[in-house]
C-alpha positions as CSV (number, residue, x, y, z in Angstrom):
1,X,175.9,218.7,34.4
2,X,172.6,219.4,32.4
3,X,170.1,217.6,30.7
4,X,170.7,215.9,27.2
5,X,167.0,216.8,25.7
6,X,165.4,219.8,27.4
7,X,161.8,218.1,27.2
8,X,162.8,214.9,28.8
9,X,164.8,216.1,31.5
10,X,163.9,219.7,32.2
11,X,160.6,221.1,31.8
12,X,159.0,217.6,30.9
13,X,159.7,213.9,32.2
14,X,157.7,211.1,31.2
15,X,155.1,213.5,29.4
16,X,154.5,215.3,33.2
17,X,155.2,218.8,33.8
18,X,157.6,219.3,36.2
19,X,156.1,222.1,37.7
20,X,158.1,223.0,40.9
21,X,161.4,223.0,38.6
22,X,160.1,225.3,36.2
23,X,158.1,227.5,38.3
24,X,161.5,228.5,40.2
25,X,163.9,228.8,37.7
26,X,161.1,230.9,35.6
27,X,160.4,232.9,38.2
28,X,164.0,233.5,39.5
29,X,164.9,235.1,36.1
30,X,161.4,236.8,35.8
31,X,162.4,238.5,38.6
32,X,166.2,239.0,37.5
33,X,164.8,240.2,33.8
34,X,162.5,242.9,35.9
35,X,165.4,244.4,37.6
36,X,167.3,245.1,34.8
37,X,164.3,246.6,33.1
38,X,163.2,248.6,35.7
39,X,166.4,250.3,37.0
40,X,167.4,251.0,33.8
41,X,164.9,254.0,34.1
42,X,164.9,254.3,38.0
43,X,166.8,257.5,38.8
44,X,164.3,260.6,39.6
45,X,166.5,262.6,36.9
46,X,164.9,260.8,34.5
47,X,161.4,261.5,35.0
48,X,159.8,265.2,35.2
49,X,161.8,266.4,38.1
50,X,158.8,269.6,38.0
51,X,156.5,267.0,39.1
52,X,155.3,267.5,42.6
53,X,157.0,265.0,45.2
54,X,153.9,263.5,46.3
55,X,153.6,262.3,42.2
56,X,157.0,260.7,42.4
57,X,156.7,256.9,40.7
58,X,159.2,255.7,42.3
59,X,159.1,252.5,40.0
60,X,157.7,251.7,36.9
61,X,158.2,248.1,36.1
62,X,156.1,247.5,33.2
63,X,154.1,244.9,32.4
64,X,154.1,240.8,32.9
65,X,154.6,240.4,29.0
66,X,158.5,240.1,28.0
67,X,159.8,238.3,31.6
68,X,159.0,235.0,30.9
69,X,158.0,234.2,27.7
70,X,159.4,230.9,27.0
71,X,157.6,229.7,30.5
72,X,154.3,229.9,28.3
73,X,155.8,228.4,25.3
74,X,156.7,224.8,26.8
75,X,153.7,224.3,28.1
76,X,152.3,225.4,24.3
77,X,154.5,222.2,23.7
78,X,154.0,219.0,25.7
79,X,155.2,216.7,23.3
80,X,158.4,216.1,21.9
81,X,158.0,218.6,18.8
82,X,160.5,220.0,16.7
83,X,160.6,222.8,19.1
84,X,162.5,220.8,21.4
85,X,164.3,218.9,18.8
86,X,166.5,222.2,17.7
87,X,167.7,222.5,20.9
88,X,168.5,219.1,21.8
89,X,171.6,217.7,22.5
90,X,170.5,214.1,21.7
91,X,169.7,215.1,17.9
92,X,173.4,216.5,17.6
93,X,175.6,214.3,19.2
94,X,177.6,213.5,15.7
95,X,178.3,217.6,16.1
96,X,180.4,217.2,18.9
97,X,184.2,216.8,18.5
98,X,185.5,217.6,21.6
99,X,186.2,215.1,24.7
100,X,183.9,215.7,27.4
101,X,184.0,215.0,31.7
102,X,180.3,214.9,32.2
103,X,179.6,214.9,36.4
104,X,176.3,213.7,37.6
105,X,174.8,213.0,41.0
106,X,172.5,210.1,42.1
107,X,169.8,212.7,43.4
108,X,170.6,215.9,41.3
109,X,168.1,216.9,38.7
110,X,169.8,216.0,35.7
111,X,171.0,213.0,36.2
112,X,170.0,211.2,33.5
113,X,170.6,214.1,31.1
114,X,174.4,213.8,32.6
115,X,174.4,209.7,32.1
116,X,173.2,209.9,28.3
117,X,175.6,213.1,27.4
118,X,178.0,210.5,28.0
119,X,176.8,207.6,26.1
120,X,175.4,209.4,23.3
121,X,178.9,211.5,22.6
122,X,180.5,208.0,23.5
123,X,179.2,206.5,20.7
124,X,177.3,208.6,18.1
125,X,180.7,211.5,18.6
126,X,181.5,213.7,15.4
127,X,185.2,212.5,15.6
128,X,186.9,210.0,17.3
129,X,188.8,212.4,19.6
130,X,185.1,213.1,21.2
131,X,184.4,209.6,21.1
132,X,187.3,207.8,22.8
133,X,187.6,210.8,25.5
134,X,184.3,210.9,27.3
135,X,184.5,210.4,30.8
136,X,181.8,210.1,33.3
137,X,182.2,211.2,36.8
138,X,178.9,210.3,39.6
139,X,178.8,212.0,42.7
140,X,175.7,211.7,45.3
141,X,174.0,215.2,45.9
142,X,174.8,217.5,42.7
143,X,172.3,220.2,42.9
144,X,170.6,218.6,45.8
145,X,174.1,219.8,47.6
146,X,177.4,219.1,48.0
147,X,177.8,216.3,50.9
148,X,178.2,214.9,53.2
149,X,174.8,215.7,54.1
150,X,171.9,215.3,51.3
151,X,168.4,215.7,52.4
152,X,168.5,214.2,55.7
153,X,171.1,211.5,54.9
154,X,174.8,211.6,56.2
155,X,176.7,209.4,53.4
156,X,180.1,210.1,55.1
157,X,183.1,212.4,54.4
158,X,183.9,210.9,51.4
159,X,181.2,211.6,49.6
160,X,182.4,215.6,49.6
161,X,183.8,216.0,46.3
162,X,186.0,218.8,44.7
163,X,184.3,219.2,41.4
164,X,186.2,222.6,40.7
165,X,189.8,220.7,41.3
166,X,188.6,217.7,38.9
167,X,187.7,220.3,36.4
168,X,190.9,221.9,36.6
169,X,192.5,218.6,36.2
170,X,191.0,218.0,33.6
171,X,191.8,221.0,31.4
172,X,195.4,220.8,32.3
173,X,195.3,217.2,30.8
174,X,193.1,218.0,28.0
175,X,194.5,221.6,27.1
176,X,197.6,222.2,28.5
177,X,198.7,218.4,28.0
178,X,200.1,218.1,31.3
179,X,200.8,214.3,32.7
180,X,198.6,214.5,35.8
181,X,198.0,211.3,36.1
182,X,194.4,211.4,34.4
183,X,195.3,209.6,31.1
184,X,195.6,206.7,33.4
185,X,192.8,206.6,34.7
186,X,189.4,204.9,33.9
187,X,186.6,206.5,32.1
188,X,184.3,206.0,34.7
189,X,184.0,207.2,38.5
190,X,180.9,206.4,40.8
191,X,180.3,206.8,44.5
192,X,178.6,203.7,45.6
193,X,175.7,204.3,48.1
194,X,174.8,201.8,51.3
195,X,178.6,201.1,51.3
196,X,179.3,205.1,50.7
197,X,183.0,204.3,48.6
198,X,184.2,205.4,45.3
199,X,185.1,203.0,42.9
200,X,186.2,203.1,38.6
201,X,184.8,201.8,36.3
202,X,185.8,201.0,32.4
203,X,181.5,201.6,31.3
204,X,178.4,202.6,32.3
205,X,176.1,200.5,32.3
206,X,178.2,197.8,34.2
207,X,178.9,195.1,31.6
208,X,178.3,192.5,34.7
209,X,175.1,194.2,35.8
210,X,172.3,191.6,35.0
211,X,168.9,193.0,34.7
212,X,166.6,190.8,37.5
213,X,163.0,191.0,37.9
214,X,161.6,191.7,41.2
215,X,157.7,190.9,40.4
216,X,155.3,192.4,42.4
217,X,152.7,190.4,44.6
218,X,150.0,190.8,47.1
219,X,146.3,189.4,47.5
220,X,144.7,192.3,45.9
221,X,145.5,194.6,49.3
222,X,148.8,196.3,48.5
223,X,147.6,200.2,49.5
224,X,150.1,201.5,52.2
225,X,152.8,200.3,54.6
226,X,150.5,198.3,56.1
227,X,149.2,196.4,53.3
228,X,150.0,192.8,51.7
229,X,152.5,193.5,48.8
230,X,155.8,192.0,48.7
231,X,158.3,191.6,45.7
232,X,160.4,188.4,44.7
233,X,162.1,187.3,41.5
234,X,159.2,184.7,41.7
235,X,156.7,185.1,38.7
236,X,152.8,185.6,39.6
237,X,150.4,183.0,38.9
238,X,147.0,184.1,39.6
239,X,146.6,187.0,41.7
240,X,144.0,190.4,42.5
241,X,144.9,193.5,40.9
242,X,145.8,196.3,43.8
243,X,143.5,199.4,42.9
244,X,143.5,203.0,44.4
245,X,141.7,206.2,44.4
246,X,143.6,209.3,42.7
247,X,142.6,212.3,43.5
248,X,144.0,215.6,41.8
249,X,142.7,217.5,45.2
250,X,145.0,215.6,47.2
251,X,148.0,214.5,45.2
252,X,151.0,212.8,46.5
253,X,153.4,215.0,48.4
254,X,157.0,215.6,46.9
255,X,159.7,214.6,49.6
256,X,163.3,214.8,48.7
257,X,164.5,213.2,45.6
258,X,166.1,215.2,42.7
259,X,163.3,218.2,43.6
260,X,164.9,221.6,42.9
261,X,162.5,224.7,43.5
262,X,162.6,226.5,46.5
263,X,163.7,226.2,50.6
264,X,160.3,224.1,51.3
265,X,160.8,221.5,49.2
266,X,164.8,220.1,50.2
267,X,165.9,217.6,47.6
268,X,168.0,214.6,48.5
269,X,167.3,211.5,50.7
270,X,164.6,211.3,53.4
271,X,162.7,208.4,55.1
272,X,159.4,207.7,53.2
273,X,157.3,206.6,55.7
274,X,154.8,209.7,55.9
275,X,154.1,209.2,52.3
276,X,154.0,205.2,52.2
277,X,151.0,205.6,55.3
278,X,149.2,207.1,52.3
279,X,146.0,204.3,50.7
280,X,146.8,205.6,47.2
281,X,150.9,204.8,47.8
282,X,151.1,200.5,46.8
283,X,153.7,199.9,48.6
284,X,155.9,196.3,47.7
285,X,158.9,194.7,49.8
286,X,161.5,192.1,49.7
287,X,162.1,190.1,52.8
288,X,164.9,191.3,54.6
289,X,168.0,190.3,52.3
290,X,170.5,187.5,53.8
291,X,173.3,189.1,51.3
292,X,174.1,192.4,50.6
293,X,172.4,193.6,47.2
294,X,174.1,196.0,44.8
295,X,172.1,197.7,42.2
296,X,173.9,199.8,40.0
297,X,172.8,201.1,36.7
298,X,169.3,202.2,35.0
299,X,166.3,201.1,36.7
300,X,162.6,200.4,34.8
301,X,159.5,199.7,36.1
302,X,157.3,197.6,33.8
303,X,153.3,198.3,34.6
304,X,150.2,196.5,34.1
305,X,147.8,199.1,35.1
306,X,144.2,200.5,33.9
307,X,142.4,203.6,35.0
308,X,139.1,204.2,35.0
309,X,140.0,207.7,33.3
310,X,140.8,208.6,29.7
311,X,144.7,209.7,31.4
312,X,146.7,209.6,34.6
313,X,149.9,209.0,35.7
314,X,151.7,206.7,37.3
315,X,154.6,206.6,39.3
316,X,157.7,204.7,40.6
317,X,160.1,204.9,43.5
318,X,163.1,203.0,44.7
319,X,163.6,202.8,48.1
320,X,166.3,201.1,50.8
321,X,164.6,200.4,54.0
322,X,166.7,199.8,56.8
323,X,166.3,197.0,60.0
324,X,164.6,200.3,62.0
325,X,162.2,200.4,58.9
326,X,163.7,204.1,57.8
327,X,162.8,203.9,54.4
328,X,165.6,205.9,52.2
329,X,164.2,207.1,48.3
330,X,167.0,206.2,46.1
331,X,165.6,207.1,42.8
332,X,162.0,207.7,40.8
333,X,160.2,208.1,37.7
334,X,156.6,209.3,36.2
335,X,154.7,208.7,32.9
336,X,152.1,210.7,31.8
337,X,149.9,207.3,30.7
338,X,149.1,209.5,27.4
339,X,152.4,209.4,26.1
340,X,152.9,205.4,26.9
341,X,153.7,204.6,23.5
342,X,155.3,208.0,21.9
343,X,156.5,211.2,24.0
344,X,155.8,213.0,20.4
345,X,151.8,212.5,20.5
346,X,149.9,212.0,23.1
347,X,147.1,208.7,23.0
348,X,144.3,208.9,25.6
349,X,143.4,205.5,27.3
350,X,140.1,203.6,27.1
351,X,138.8,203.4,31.0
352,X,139.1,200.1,31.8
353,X,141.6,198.6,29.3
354,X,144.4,196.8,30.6
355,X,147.8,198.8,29.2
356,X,151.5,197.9,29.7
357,X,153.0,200.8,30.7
358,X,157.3,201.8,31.2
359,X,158.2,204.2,33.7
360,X,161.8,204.8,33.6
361,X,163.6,205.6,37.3
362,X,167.0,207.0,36.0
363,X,169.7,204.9,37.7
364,X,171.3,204.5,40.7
365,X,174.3,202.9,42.6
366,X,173.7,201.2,46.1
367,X,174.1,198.0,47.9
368,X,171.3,197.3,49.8
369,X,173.3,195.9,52.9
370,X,172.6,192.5,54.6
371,X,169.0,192.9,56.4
372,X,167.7,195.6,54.4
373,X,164.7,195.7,51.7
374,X,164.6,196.4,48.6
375,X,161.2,198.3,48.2
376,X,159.5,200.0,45.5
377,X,156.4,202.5,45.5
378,X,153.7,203.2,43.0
379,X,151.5,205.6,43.0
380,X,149.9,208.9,40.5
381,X,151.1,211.8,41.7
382,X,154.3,213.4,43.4
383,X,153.3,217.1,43.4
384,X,154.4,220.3,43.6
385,X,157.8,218.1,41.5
386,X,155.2,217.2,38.7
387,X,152.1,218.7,37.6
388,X,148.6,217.2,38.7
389,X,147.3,215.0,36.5
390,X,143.3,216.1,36.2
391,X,142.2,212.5,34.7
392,X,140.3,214.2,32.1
393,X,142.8,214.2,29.5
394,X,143.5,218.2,29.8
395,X,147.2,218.9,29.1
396,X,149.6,221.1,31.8
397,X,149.1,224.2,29.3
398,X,145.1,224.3,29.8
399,X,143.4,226.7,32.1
400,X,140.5,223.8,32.6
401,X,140.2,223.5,36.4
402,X,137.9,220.9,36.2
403,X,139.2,217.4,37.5
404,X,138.0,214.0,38.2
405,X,139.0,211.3,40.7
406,X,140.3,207.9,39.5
407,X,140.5,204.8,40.2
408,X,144.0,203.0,39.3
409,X,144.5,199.5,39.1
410,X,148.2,197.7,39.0
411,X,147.5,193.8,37.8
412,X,150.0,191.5,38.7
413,X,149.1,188.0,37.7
414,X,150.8,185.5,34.8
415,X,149.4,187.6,32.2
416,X,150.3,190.9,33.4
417,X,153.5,190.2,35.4
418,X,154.2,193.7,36.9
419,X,157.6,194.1,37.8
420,X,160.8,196.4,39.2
421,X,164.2,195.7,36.8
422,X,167.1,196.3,38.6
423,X,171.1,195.9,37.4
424,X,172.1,193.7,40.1
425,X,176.0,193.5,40.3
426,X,177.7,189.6,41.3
């Protein structure tokens, strides 16, 4: 359960820094690294016991330098550099020769690293041992928790899964040969949100998933829950672009998804209403389905977007709204608009030009149920999860505080026909 590239899916996503992430887990072991340093030397016998008491130091815990080091170093290296490429899983599949049970979770924080550990070993394996015995197991919470319970969601008692007893399992197949009944079983194992089962599977991606296009529409007035935009698998014809004001001073607020950091920020599934009230949240909608919907696989958002700055971002959301309009995040993504075209070098946009732009939502597995909508959001910003981006083209690693407003358009017509890709399963 970890990421498969470090920059992608740890300290970087989509060229953003995720910020809250590594903030916590740098500062968690800063803090770890500076006990160990200082109570090495905390016992009064070791200092001039001739001192008088009022001099005692009671602590010395040296300085800042040493405790996180690295923190500094990724943001010395935003782009996918060799730096990253050393320790990368993804450049060194053909090393592995082992089988492998990879277990990730629809809102955990390395859930696509989990998903391409598979695949890549699957196919690009040193041996064919490692790749004939890969096997993918998908929970719901992961790090975001371990059921039933995640973020403010109840998916049912099933969803509570033993990951301890499937990893013993699976060393007393793999290393102790015993016939437990796993050899038996298929390679892949997904709890399917909306109807909350569990079901196998021989692949991931679903051979039978077909990519659809839901295109996004509106008259030009998409901004909120309240506004015009709507999605269908109709094409646009001609159409107004949506635009919206981004502004690094007031940036998009985290709430649930795969956010790990600390107690204020809960990760998991919560209703997105308070953020879809926001104007710089376009906000687009199925009708409310006559059929039950299942999506299950990788999602992409395909943009048609300008800014009036030389970079932003822009981001994505899938979310399941309910008849009572509870609207339920499923999964997201972000790209730094900079890194559009290579996440190895960044390219800085003309203001005003018109750029196609792929923001990659990880994947997911639920069936929007009869009387739902399907929904997605787009925005710039979902902060403290990732960085701000300033518009002025500073990277996360500058000490620049100066930033700029800008305004972000989304074009949706027959020339620029915006749209949410989704595996829907027959």
């Amino acid at each position: 359960m970890t990421a498969s590239n470090s920059h992608e899916q740890w300290v970087y996503q989509g060229g953003a820094f995720s910020q809250l992430l590594n903030q916590a887990w740098s500062t968690a072991l800063a803090i770890n690294t500076l006990e160990r340093r200082a109570g090495k030397d905390a016992q009064p016998s070791h200092w001039d016991m001739k001192r008088p008491p009022a001099d005692y130091p009671m602590l010395e815990p040296g300085p800042a330098a040493g405790l996180a080091d690295y923190y500094y170093e990724w943001l010395a290296h935003p782009g996918y550099d060799d730096y990253w490429k050393k320790v990368s899983i993804e450049e060194h599949f053909g090393q592995i020769k082992v089988p492998a049970l990879h277990i990730g979770a629809w809102y955990d924080i390395f859930q696509d690293g989990s998903v391409r550990n598979y695949l890549g070993t699957k196919s690009q394996g040193g041996n064919e041992a490692a790749r004939k015995g890969q096997r993918l197991v998908m929970i719901v919470g992961g790090h975001a928790g371990a059921g039933p319970k995640i973020g403010d969601v109840d998916f049912g008692k099933d969803a509570v899964f033993d990951t301890w007893a499937l990893g013993f399992r699976w060393y007393d197949y793999l290393l102790k040969g015993i016939d437990n009944g796993m050899a038996g079983e298929k390679p892949v194992r997904i709890f399917v949100m909306g109807k909350n089962a569990w079901r196998e599977e021989d692949d991931w991606p679903l051979s039978r998933a077909s990519g659809t296009r839901y295109f996004l529409h509106s008259e030009g007035k998409a901004n909120s829950l309240t506004g015009d935009g709507t999605l269908s698998t109709t094409s646009p014809a001609t159409e107004t672009a949506d635009a919206y004001l981004y502004d690094p001073a007031d940036p998009v607020p985290t709430l649930g998804g795969p956010a790990f950091g600390d107690s204020h920020f809960t990760p998991g599934a919560f209703d997105q209403r308070v953020v879809e009230s926001r104007g710089d949240v376009l906000v687009y909608s199925t009708p409310a389905l006559r059929r039950d919907l299942e999506v299950t696989g990788p999602v992409t958002l395909e943009l048609y977007a300008s800014s009036s700055g030389v970079d932003t971002d822009f981001t994505g959301k899938l979310v399941d709204v309910s008849p009572d309009g509870y609207a339920r995040n499923l999964t997201e993504g972000i790209l730094r608009a900079r890194y559009r075209n290579s996440m190895e070098k960044g390219t800085l946009m003309n203001p005003g030009e018109v750029y196609k732009l792929t923001i990659r939502l990880w994947s997911t597995s639920n069936v929007f149920l009869a009387g739902h909508k399907l929904r997605i959001e787009v925005s710039s910003s979902n902060f403290p999860r990732f960085d701000r981006n300033l518009n002025t083209g500073a990277e996360a690693g500058s000490t620049s505080r100066r930033e700029i407003r800008a305004t972000n358009v989304v074009y949706h017509d027959r020339d620029h026909a915006s749209a949410l890709i989704v595996p829907v399963v027959p």
